[in-house]
N, C-alpha and C positions, 0 to 999 in steps of 0.2 A: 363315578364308578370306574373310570377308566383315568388318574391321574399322570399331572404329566408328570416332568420330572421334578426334583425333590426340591431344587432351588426355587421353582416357578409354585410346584404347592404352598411351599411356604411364606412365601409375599404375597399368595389369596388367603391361605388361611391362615395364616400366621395367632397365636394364641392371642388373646385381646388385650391382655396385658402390658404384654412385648407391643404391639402394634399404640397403643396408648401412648405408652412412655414414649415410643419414638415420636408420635405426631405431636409431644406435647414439648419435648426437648429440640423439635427439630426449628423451631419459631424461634427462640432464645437464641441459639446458634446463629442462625440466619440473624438475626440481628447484631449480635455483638459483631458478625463481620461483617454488614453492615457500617454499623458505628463503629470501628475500627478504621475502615478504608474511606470513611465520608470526606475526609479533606483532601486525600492524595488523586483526587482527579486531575487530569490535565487538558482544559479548554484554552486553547489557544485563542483568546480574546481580537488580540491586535496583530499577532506575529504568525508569517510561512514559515515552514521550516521545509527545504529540497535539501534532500541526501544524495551526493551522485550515485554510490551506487545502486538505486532502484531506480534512475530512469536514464542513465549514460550507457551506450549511447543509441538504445533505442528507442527515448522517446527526447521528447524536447520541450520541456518547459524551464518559463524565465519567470520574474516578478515584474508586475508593471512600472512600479514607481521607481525600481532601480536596477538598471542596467550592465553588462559587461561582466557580470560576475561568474558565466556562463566561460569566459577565456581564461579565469584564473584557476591553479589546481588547488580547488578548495576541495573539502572531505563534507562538512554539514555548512549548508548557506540560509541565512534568517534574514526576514526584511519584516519588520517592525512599522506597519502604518500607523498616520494619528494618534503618533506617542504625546500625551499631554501627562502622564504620570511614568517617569523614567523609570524608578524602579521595579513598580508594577507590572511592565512590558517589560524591562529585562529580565524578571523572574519566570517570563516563558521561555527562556532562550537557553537549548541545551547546552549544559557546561564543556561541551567538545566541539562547538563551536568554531570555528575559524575566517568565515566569512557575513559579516551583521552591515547592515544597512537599518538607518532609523530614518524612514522618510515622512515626510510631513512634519518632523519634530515643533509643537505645539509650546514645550515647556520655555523657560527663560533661563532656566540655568541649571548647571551639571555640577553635581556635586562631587565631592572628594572619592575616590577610589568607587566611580560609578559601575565601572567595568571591570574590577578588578576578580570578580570573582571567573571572569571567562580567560584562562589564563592560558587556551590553546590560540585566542583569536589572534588572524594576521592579516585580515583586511578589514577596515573602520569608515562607514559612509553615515556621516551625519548632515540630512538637508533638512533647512527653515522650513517654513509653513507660508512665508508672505516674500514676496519680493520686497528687497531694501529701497526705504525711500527716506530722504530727508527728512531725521526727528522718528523714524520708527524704534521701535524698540529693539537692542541685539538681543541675540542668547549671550550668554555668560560662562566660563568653565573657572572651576574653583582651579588654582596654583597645582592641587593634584588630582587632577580628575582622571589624568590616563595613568595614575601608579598602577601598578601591579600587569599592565601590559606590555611585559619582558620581549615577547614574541611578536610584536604587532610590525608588520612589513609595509605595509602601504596605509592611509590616511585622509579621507576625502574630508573636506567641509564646503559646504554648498550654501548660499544664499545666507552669508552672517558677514557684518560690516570683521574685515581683518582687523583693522585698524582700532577697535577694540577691545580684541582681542588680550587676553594675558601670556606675555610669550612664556612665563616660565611653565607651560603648561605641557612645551615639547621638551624639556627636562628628561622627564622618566622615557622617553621615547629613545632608548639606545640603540634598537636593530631597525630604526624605521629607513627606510628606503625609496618611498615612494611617495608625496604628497600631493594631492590635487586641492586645487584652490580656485573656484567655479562662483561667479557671482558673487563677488565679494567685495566690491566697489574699491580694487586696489588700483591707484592709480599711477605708482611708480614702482620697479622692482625692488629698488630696494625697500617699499615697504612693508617687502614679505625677509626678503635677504637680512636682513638686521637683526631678526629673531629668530634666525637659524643658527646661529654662531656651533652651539654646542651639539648638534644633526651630524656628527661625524660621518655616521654611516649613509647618509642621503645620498641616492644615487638620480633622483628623477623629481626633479620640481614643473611642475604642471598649473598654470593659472591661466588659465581658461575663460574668453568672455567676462573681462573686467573692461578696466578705462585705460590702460596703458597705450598711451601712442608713440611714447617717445622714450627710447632705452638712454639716458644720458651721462653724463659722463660722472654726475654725484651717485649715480648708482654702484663707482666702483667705491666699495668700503675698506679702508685701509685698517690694519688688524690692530688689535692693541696692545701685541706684541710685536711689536715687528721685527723681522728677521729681515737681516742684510740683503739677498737674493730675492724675497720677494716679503715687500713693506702690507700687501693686500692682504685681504681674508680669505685663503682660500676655504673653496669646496670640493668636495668630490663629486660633486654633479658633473655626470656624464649625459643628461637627457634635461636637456630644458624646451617645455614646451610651450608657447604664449598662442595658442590658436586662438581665434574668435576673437581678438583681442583690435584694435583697433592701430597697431602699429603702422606706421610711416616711416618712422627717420632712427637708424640706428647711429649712435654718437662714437667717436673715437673712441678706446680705453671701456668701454661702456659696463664690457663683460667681462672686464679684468680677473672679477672671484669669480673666474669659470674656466680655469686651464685645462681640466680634462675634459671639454666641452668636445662631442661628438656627433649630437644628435641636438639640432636648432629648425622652429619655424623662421623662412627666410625667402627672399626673391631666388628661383634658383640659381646657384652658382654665383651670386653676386658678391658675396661674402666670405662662403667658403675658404676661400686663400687664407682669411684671416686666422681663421679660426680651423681644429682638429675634427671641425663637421663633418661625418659619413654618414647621417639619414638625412635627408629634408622629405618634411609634410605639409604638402600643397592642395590637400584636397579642399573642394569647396572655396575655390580663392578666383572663381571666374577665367581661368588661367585656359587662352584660344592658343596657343603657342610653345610649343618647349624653344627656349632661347639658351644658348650654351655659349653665348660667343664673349659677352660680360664676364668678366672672373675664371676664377680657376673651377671645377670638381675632380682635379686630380683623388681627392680624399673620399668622396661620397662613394657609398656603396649602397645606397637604398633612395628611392625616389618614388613617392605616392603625392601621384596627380588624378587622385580619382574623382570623381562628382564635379569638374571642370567642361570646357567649351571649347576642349581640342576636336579637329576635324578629319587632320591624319597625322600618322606620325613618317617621316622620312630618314631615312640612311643620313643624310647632312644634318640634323638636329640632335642624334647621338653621340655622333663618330666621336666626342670628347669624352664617353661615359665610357672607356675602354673597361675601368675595374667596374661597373655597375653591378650588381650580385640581384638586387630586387626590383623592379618595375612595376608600378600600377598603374596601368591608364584605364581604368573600368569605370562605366557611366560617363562615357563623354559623346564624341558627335563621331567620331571616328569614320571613315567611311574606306579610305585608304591604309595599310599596312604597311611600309617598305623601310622596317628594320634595318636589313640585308642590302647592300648595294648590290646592280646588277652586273652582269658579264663585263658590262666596259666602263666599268666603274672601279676606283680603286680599292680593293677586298680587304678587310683587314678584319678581326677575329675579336666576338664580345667576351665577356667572362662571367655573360646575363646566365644566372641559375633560378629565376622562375620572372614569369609574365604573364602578366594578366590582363587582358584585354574585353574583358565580358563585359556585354550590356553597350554594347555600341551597334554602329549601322553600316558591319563590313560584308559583302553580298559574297567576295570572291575569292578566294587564295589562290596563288598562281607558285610554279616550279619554282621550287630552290629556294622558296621566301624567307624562309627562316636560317639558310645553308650557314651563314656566321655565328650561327649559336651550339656553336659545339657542346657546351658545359651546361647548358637549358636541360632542366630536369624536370618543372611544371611549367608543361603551357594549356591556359584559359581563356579559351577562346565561345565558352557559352552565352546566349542569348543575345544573339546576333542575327545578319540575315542569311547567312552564308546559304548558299543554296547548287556551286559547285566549288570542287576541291581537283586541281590538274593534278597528272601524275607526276610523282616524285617530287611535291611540294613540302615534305616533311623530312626530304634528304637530307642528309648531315646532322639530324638530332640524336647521334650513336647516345645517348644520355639519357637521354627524355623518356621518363618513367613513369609523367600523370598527364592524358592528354584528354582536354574537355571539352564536346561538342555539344553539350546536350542544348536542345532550345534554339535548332537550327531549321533550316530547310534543305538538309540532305537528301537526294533522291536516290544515289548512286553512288558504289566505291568498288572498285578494280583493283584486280591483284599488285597493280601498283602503289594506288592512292597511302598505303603506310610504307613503305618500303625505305629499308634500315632503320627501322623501331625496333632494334636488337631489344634494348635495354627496356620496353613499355609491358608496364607493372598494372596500368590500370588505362583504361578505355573506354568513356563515355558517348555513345550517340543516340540516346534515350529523346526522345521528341523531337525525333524528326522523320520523314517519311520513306525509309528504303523499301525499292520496290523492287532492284534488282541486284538479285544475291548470288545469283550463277556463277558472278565471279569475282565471290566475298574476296580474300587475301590469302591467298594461297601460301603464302609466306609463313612461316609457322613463330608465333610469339612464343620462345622457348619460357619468357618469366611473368606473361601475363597471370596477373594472379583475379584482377575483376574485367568485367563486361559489360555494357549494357547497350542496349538497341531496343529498337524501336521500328514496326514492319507495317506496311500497308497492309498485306497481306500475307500470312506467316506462311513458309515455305512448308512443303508436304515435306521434303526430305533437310534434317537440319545436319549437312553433309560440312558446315561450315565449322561445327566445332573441333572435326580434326585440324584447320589449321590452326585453332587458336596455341595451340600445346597441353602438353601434362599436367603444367603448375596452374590452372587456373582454380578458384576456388568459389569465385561470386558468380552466377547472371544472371540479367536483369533484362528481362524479355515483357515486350507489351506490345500486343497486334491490333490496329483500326477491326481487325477482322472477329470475327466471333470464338475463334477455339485457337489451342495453342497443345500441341498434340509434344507429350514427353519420350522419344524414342532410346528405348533402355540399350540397344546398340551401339548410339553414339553417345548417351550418357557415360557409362558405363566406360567409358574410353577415356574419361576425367576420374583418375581416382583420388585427386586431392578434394574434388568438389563437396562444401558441406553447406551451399548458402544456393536458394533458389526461388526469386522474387518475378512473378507473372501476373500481369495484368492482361485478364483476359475473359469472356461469361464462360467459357467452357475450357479446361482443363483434361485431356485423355491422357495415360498412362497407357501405350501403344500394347503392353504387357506387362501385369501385373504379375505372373512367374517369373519372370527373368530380370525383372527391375532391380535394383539394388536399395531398396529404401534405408535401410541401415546406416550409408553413407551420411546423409542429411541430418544437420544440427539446427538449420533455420528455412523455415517459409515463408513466404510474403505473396500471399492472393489479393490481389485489389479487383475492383471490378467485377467479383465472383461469384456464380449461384451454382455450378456445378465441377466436381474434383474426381471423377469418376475415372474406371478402367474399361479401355474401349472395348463396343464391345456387349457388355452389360450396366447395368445400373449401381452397380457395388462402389460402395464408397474404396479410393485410394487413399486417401489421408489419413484415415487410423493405420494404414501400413507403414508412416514415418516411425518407428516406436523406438527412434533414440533422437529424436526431433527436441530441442531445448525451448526453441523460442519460433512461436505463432506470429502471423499478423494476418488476420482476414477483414476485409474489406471489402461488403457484398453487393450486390448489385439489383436494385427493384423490378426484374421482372415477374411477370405473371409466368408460374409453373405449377404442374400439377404434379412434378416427380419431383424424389427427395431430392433436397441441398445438401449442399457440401458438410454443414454442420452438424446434419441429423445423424446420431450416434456414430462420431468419429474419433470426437475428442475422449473418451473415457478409455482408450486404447494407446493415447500416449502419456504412458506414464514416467517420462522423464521429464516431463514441459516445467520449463522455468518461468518463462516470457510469456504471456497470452494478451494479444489485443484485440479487440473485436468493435467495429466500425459501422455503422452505414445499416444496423440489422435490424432496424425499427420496423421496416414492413411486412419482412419477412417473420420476425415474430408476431407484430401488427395480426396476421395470414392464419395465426397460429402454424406456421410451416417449422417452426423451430420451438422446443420444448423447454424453455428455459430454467424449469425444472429437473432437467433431466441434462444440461447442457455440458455442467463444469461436473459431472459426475466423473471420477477418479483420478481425479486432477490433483493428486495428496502432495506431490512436491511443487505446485504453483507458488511462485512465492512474488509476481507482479502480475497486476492486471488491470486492463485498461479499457476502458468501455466508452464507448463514444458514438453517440448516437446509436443506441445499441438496443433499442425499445424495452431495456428493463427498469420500469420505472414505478415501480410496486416492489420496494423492500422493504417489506413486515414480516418477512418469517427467516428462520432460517435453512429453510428449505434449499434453498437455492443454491448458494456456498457450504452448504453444509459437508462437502468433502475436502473442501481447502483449509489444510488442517495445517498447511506450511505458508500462507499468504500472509507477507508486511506490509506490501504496500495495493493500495487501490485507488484507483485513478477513474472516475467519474467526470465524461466531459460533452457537454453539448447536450443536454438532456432535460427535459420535462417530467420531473420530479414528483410520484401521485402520493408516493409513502414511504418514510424512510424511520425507522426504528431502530433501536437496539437489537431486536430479535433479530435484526436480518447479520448482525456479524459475534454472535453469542458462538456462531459454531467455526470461528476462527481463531484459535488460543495464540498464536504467532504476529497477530494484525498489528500494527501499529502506527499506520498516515493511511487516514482516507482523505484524497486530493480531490476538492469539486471544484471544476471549471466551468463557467458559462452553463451554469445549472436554471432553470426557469423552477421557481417555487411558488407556492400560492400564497399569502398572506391568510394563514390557518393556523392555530392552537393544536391542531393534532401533531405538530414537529416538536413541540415543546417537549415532548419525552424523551426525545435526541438528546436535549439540551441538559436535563437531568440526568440522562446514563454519561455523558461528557464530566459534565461533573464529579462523577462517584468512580469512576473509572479510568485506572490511571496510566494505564499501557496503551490505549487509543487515542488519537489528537488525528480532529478534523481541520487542521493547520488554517486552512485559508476562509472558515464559517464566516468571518464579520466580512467578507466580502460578497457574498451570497447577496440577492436580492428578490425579494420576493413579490408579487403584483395582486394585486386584489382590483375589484370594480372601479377604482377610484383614486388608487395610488398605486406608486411605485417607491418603496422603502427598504433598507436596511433587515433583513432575515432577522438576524440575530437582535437589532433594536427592537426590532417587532413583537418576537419573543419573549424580552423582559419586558418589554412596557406592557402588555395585552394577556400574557399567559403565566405569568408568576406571579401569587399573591402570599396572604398567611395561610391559607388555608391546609399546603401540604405541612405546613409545622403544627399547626392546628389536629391534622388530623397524625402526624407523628405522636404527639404528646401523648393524645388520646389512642390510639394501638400499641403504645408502650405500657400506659395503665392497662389496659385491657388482658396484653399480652402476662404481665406480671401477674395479675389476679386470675387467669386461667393456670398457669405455672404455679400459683401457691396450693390453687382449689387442686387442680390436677393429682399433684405429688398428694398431696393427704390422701385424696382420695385410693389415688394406688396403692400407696404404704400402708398408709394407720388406718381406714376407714371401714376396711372389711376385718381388720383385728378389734378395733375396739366394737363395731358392731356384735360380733360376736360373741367377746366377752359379754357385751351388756345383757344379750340374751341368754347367755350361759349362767349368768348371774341372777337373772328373772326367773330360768326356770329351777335351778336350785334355793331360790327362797320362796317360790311357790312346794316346792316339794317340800323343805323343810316344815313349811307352814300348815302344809296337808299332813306331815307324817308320813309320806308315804315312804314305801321301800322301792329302792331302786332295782329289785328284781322283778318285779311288775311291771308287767309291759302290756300296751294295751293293742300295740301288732304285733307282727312278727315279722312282718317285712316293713321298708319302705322305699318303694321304688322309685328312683330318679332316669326321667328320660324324655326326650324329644315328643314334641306332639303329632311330626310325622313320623313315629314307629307306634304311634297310637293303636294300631289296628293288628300289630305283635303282641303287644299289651295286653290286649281284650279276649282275641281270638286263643294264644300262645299262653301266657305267661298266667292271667287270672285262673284260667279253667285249671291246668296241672297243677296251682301250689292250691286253689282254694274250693275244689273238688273234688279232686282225686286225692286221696287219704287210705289209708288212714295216718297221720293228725292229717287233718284239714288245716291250713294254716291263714290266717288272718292277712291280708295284703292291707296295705296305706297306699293310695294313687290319687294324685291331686284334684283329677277330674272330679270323683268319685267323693270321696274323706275330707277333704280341707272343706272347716268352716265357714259356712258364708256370710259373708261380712268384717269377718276376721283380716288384717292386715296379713298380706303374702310372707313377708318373713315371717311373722308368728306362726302362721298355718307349718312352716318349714321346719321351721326352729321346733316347734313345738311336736309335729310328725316325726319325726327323727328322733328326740327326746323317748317318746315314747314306744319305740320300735326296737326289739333286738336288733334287727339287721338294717343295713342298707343296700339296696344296691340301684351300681347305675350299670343301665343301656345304652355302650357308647356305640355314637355312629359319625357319620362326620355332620350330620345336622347336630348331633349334640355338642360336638366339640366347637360350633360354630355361638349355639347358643350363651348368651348371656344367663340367662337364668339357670340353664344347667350347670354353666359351670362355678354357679354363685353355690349349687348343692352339693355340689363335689368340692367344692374349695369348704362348706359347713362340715362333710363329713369326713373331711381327713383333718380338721380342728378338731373332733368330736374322738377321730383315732389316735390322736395324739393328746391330747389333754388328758384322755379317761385310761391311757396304755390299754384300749383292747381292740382287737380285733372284729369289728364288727362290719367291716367296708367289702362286698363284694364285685367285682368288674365282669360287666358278658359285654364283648362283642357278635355285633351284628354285624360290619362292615368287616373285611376284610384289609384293615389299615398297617400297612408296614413297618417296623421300626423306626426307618427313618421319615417316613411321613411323622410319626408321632414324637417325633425330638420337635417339631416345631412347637409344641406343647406342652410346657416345662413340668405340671401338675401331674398328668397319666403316666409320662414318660421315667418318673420319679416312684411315682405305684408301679408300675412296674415292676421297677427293678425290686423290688421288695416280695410282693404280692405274686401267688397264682392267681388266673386269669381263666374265664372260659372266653370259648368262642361256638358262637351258634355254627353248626357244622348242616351243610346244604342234605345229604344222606338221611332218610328216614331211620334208619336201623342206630346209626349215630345220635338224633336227636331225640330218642326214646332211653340212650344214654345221658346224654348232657343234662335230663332231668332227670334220671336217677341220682346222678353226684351233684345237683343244686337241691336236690327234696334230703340229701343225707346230711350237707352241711346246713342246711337250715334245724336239722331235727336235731342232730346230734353236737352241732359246735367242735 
C-alpha cells in the first residue's frame, strides 16, 4: 500500500516473465564465464614471488632457501623451491621478472632457451638438491640454455661439479658481470678461468667454499692470441673473491689474468704491494690481531674484519691505513677502542669515512677518542656495553652524519657529551636507560633530520626537542614507564616533522585543539592499548586524517575502557600502509570489532597482520571496504577459516603472503584451493609451504589438499549441472516463448470446431460478463461487483466468476478458455495481488489473444489499487493496455462510486 521507490518495486515485483528469463539466462552466463576463465588461474605451486614495492621498506621479508637478494635493486624477486619439472615452475614466474632463485633444483638437465622467455632477468641462482660426492650425478645445461638472457648481470651456480660443466653455455652471457661459483668441487682456479675466455664484460668472479688451496703459477693462462705487451689472457675482473676456500700458499705470476685486480681475499696487507688490491675480506678467518707491518696497504681502501677474535684495536695497528675509506671490526671481542692516538702521541689524520664497531664488549668511551677522524661520516658503535660517554668524546667528527648507540647501557648525556656534531643527520640511543635529561644537549642539531631514545622514565615536560632543531622529521620514543604524553607546544615547534614511532601502554595528546595532526604521514604504536586526548576518553588517532602508513602493535592488558583501535581507523582516509600486530587478545576480549575494523579504509593498498587474532576469513565482511588492497600479509597466526569469500570484495588484491601460519589438516581449505585455481588476478605465492597439523602428523597444506580433498566427483558433478543446466534452458525458453502461444491456439482451435460442430452463432453468448481477479479482492466481488451488474437492472446481467461458474471436474484452462469464449465481455480487477498472481495474469495474457485475434474490443480494466504509471512499466502487458485502452479506477467517494457504475452498466449494455 505504501511502495517504495520505483527501482526497489520493481526487483519485488517485477512481471514474471521478466524475472523468469533473467533467472533462467543468468545460469548460462555464469557458466560460460565460468568456462571461459577455468584455465587462467594462477596457483603458485612451487614459486614466491616479493615485489619491493609493497613491502620496502616498511616491512621485511626474505626467502629461506636463498639469500642476499634483499641487497640487490631488484623490481620482482621469485624463488622457486623443489624444482623437479623446470618448465612447470618457470611457467609461474612473472615475465618482469629480474631477480629468480631455483633452489633445491631436483631436475638433471636444463634445456635449450630455458629462461629465455624472462628476458627482464638480471640476477640467476641455481642450487642442487644433494651435495657433490664421488660418482653422484651433475645437472647438465644444453650449449644454449641461457640464450635469450641479453640482460642477465650476475649468475649463481651452487652445488654442481664445474668441471662438467659445458663452457659454451656462458656464450650468450654478454652483460654478465658477476658470477658466483659456491660448492663446486673446483680445485684450481684456473678450472673456472679457462671457460671464461669470451666473459668480456665479467667484473666479479666469486668461488666460494670449494678445494682450492694453492693459487699456482699454471693458473696464469697465456692467450691464444698473444700480443707483444702482454702474451696472458687477460680479464676485467676487478673483484675476485675465494672465501671459504681453503687457501695457504699463493705462487708467483699466479694472478697474472687479473691486472685490474682490486678487490682479493688475502692475509692483510701481505700482498697487496703486488697487486692494485683496495678491499680485503677477512671476516670469519679467526683473525685476534690487525698486523700492518708485513707488506704494503698503501692501496686498500676497505678492510672487513668482522666475525673475528680481535680484543682491541690501537692507534699503532692503523697508523699505515692513512687512505682507509671502510672499516669493519663488528662481532669480535673488542673491549678497547683507541683509533686516535693520545695528546703525547704522534697525531696524524685518517681519511676513515665510516666504522663499524657493533656487537662487541666496549663499556667506555673517553675525550677526544675519535678526534683523527675528521672525514667519519658513519659511526656504529650499537650493541655494546657502553655504559658512560666523557664530555667532548665525539669532538672533531665536524662530518659525522649517522651516529648509533642503540643497545647500550647509557644512563646519562650532558650538554657536552655531542658537542661539534655540526653535521649529525641521524641519532640513535633507542635501548638504553636515560634517566637524566635536565641537561639533554643544549646545542641545537641545526640538520638532525631522525632521533630516537629511549627513557626510564619520560620526562613531564619534553623541553629537549627545542635543541634538537627545525629540520628533524623522525622520533622514536619508548619509556620503561607507562605513558608518554605528546605536548602540541613543543611539537608544534618541528614543522618538518611527519614520522612518529612510541612505544609505550598509554599515549596522551596534552591537547587535542591545538595539536597539529595534519602534519603526520606515519605512526608507529608498539606496546599499545590506549591513544587518547588528556583528559577524556576520546580517541586521538582518527585525528591523524592525512596519516599514510599505520603500525600498531598492542599490548595484553586487562581493560575495561576503549583501545586505541575502536572506531579510529575508518577516519583515516588517506592510509596506504596498515600493520596491525600483537591483537589476538584484545580481539580474543571481543574489545575490538573486527568487523567494523578496516571500515573506510578505501585507499589501503598493504596490510599486514600478525598475530592479529583474525582468524575466521569466510565472509567478506570484514575487508569489505578495501576496495584498493594488493597486497596482504598474514603472519604468525592460527588459521580457523579461510575462503574465497573472505577477499571476493577486494577487486585490486593480487599477493596474499602467509607466513608461519598454523593450519589444520581439514578439507574445508580445499575451496581456497579451487578459487586459486579459477582465479587469475590472486596468487597465494608462498601456499606449498604452509603446513598443516592434524592428531597425528605434521604435513605439507597443499600436499594434503590434493591427496585427501580432490577427487572425480566435482567433474562428475560439473557434467551433470551442465546437462541439467541445458535442459532447464531449452524447457525454460519454450516455455516463455512458444508455450503460452501455441496453448492457446490449441484451444482457440478446440473451441471453434466445437462451435462449428454445434452450429452455433457466435452472437450467443451465454454471459455477459467474465471477470478476471485475485482471490484476495474476493469480498469486492461478492459484496461490490455481483449485486450492481446482476441485480440491479434493468437488464440484469449474467456475470461468469470462477468460484461460482467453472465446471467441476473440468480442467482449469478449459473452465478459462471456454468462460471467456462464451462471454461478451471481460474484465479484469487489477490490484497488485493480481499483478503478482500467475494465474491472473495467464487470463489477461487469454484475453488480450482473444482481443487481438477476433479485432474486437471486448477487454475491460478497473483498478482497485491505486498503482502509478511507473510502478506499472514494470509490467510489460497492463503497461501496453494502457496505452491503447480507457481504464476505470474504483474511486474511494460514495457519490463517485454510484458513478463508476453507471458508466460500467452503460458499457456493458450498450457496447
Amino acid at each position: 500500500k505504501n511502495p517504495k521507490s520505483h527501482s526497489t518495486f520493481c526487483s519485488l515485483y517485477g512481471e514474471k516473465e521478466k524475472i523468469m528469463k533473467s533467472v533462467y539466462v543468468l545460469p548460462w552466463i555464469t557458466y560460460m564465464i565460468c568456462a571461459g576463465s577455468f584455465c587462467l588461474g594462477v596457483l603458485r605451486m612451487k614459486c614466491q614471488v616479493l615485489e619491493r614495492k609493497y613491502f620496502e621498506p616498511d616491512l621485511f621479508l626474505t626467502f629461506d632457501k636463498c639469500d642476499d637478494f634483499e641487497f640487490l635493486k631488484y623490481t620482482i624477486a621469485v624463488n622457486c623451491d623443489n624444482v623437479d619439472n623446470l618448465n612447470y615452475s618457470l611457467a609461474e614466474v612473472p615475465v618482469d621478472t629480474d631477480w629468480l632463485c631455483l633452489s633445491k633444483y631436483m631436475g638433471r638437465k636444463i634445456g635449450p632457451k630455458s629462461f629465455s622467455r624472462l628476458t627482464n632477468l638480471h640476477s640467476l641462482y641455481i642450487i642442487g638438491n644433494v651435495e657433490l660426492l664421488p660418482g653422484s650425478e651433475n645437472i647438465t645445461f644444453h650449449e644454449d640454455a641461457f640464450k635469450g638472457l641479453s640482460r642477465l648481470r650476475e649468475l649463481k651456480l651452487n652445488q654442481m661439479e664445474f668441471a662438467a660443466l659445458d663452457s659454451s653455455m656462458f656464450h650468450h652471457l654478454h652483460h654478465l658481470e658477476h658470477l658466483i661459483l659456491e660448492y663446486n668441487r673446483i680445485p684450481f682456479l684456473s678450472t673456472v678461468t679457462k671457460s671464461l675466455g669470451k666473459l668480456k664484460t665479467l667484473q666479479k668472479l666469486s668461488i666460494l667454499n670449494n678445494d682450492i688451496e694453492t693459487l699456482r703459477e699454471e693458473d696464469c693462462l697465456h692467450s691464444e692470441q698473444p700480443i707483444i705487451n702482454s702474451p696472458f689472457l687477460d680479464f676485467n675482473i676487478s673483484v675476485l673473491d675465494l672465501s671459504r676456500n681453503k687457501l695457504q700458499n699463493i705462487m708467483d705470476n699466479s694472478l697474472c689474468n687479473f691486472p685490474y685486480l682490486y678487490f682479493f681475499l688475502m692475509e692483510l696487507c701481505a700482498f697487496s704491494s703486488y697487486f692494485n688490491v683496495k678491499e680485503l675480506i677477512l671476516s670469519n678467518n679467526a683473525v685476534d690481531k690487525i698486523d700492518t707491518n708485513v707488506g704494503s696497504c698503501a692501496n686498500v681502501n676497505k678492510i672487513d674484519l668482522s666475525y673475528n677474535s680481535l680484543e682491541k684495536v690501537h692507534s699503532d695497528d692503523v697508523k699505515k691505513l692513512k687512505d682507509l675509506t671502510y672499516l669493519d671490526i663488528s662481532f669480535n671481542l673488542i673491549q678497547v677502542l683507541e683509533i686516535c692516538p693520545n695528546a703525547t702521541s704522534t697525531y696524524f689524520v685518517m681519511n676513515l669515512e665510516q666504522l663499524n664497531a657493533a656487537s662487541n664488549s666496549i663499556t667506555f668511551l673517553a675525550k677526544g677518542q675519535f678526534s683523527c677522524l675528521e672525514n667519519l661520516q658513519i659511526l656504529s658503535l650499537e650493541k655494546n656495553r657502553i655504559a658512560r660517554i666523557e664530555d667532548f668524546t665525539f669532538h672533531g667528527l665536524k662530518r659525522l652524519q649517522v651516529l648509533r648507540l642503540q643497545n647500550n647501557n647509557i644512563f646519562q648525556i650532558t650538554e657536552r657529551t655531542f658537542y661539534s656534531l655540526f653535521s649529525l643527520r641521524y641519532l640513535n640511543l633507542y635501548e638504553n636507560i636515560l634517566t637524566e635529561t635536565s641537561q639533554f644537549p643544549s646545542l641545537s642539531f641545526n640538520q638532525l633530520e631522525g632521533i630516537k631514545l629511549t627513557f626510564k622514565i619520560y620526562p613531564d615536560e619534553i623541553d629537549w626537542v627545542q635543541s634538537i632543531g627545525h629540520s628533524l622529521k623522525d622520533i622514536t620514543v619508548k619509556t620503561y614507564d607507562t605513558y608518554v604524553s605528546l605536548q602540541s607546544h613543543y611539537l608544534n615547534y618541528l614543522p618538518d616533522l611527519v614520522t612518529i614511532d612510541i612505544e609505550s601502554t598509554y599515549v596522551f595528546v596534552d591537547t587535542c585543539q591545538q595539536f597539529d595532526f595534519s602534519r603526520l604521514k606515519k605512526i608507529h604504536l608498539k606496546n599499545n592499548l590506549h591513544f587518547t586526548c588528556f583528559g577524556s576518553n576520546d580517541q586521538a588517532l582518527g585525528n591523524f586524517t592525512n596519516l599514510e602508513k599505520l603500525s600498531y602493535n598492542a599490548v595484553s592488558h586487562d581493560s575495561n575502557k576503549r583501545v586505541t583501535l575502536n572506531s579510529s581507523l575508518q577516519y583515516l582516509k588517506e592510509l596506504k600502509f596498515l600493520q596491525i600486530e600483537n591483537t589476538d587478545k584484545l580481539i580474543g576480549r571481543a574489545q575490538v570489532n573486527v568487523y567494523e575494523l578496516f571500515r573506510g579504509l578505501s585507499s589501503l593498498k598493504i596490510l599486514h597482520l600478525k598475530n592479529s587474532g583474525i582468524d575466521y576469513l569466510d565472509s567478506d565482511a570484514i575487508f569489505y571496504d578495501l576496495k584498493s588492497l594488493e597486497f596482504l600479509l598474514i603472519e604468525n597466526q592460527n588459521i580457523q577459516e579461510l575462503n574465497e569469500h573472505a577477499f571476493t570484495s577486494m577487486p585490486n588484491l593480487r599477493y596474499i603472503y602467509l607466513k608461519n601460519i598454523a593450519f589444520d589438516c581439514n578439507c574445508k581449505f580445499s575451496s581456497l584451493l579451487s578459487w586459486l585455481k579459477e582465479d587469475s588476478r590472486v596468487s597465494i605465492v608462498n601456499l606449498h609451504e604452509q603446513l598443516c597439523f592434524g592428531p597425528t602428523m605434521e604435513t605439507s597444506m597443499l600436499s594434503f589438499l590434493q591427496e585427501h580433498c580432490q577427487n572425480d566427483t566435482d567433474f562428475k558433478l560439473f557434467i551433470c549441472t551442465f546437462i541439467i543446466i541445458l535442459v532447464i534452458i531449452g524447457i525454460s525458453l519454450f516455455h516463455e516463448s512458444l508455450f503460452w502461444y501455441f496453448l492457446y491456439l490449441l484451444y482457440m482451435a478446440k473451441c471453434w470446431l466445437n462451435h462449428r460442430l454445434k452450429g452455433s452463432d457466435k452472437g450467443n453468448f451465454q454471459y455477459d460478463v467474465f471477470v478476471s481477479y485475485n482471490t484476495h479482492d474476493e469480498q469486492w466481488i461478492t459484496e461490490m461487483l455481483l449485486p450492481n451488474l446482476e441485480e440491479k437492472g434493468p437488464p440484469l446481467l449474467r456475470v461468469c466468476i470462477h468460484n461460482r461458474d467453472f465446471e467441476i471436474g473440468k480442467d482449469i484452462l478449459n473452465n478459462i478458455v471456454d468462460s471467456m469464449d462464451k462471454s461478451r465481455w471481460t474484465i479484469c480487477v487489477i490490484t497488485r495481488q493480481y499483478l503478482q498472481s500467475s494465474w491472473c495474469s495467464l487470463e489477461m495474457r487469454m484475453a488480450t489473444y482473444r482481443l487481438i485475434s477476433e479485432s474486437k474490443d471486448s477487454l475491460i480494466l478497473i483498478f482497485l489499487d491505486r498503482i502509478s504509471r511507473e510502478e506499472l512499466e514494470c509490467y510489460h502487458r497492463p503497461t501496453k493496455l494502457l496505452n491503447k485502452k480507457t481504464y476505470l479506477s474504483w474511486p474511494d467517494k460514495l457519490n463517485d462510486q454510484e458513478l463508476f457504475w453507471v458508466r460500467l452498466r452503460t458499457v456493458l449494455e450498450t457496447g
